[in-house]
N, C-alpha and C positions, 0 to 999 in steps of 0.2 A: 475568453480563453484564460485558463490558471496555469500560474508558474507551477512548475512541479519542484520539488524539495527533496529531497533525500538525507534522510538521518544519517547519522553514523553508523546503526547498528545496519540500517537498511543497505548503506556500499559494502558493511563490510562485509553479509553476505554475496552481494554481489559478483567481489570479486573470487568468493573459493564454490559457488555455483559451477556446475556443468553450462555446458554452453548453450544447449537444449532450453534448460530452465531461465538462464538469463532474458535468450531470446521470447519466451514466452510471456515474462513478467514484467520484460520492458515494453514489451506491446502494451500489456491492460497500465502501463505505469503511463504511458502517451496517449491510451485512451480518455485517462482522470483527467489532464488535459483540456479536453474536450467537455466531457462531461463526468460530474466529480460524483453522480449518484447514477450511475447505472442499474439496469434493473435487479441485479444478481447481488447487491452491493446491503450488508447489514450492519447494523451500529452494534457494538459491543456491548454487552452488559456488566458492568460493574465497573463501570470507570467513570471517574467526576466530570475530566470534560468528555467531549462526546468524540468519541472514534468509531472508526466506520473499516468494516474489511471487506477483503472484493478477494474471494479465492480462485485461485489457477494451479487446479489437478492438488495435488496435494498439499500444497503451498500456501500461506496467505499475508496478504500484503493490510499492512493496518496503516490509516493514516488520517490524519485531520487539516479538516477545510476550514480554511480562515478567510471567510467574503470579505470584511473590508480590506484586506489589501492582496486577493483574487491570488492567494494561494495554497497549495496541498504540500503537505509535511507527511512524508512517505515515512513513519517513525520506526518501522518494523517489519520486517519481510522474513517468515520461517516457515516449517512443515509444520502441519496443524496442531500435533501434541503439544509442542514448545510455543506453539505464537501465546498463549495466552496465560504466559507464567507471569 
């Protein structure tokens, strides 16, 4: 099981989300959890290290898995035009 991490940028959405999306994005954020490559889950393109997003509804959560020390750094959580400025 992976510690889950949350960036700065990732709470700080968090806390001016609707309550709706909170609930929704902390479920797949306790699913990473579990398992950090789900099947719906793709790795970004154009980034040196390798980040991976997992989207929910219009929203998507970016983050990087760090196996040796078994955990996910949730770096960015936005609605899809801006996640990947």
């Amino acid at each position: 099981m992976f510690q889950v991490l949350l960036g700065s940028s990732s709470r700080k959405f968090l806390k001016k989300c609707e309550k709706e999306v909170y609930d929704r994005v902390m479920q797949k954020v306790k699913e990473l959890a579990v398992n950090p490559f789900p099947a719906d889950v793709k790795r970004v393109v154009g980034k040196e290290e390798k980040v991976f997003r997992l989207r929910v509804g219009n929203y998507r959560i970016q983050y990087v898995v760090f196996h040796e020390k078994n955990e996910i750094l949730v770096s960015d959580i936005d609605k899809r035009p801006r996640a990947y400025d």
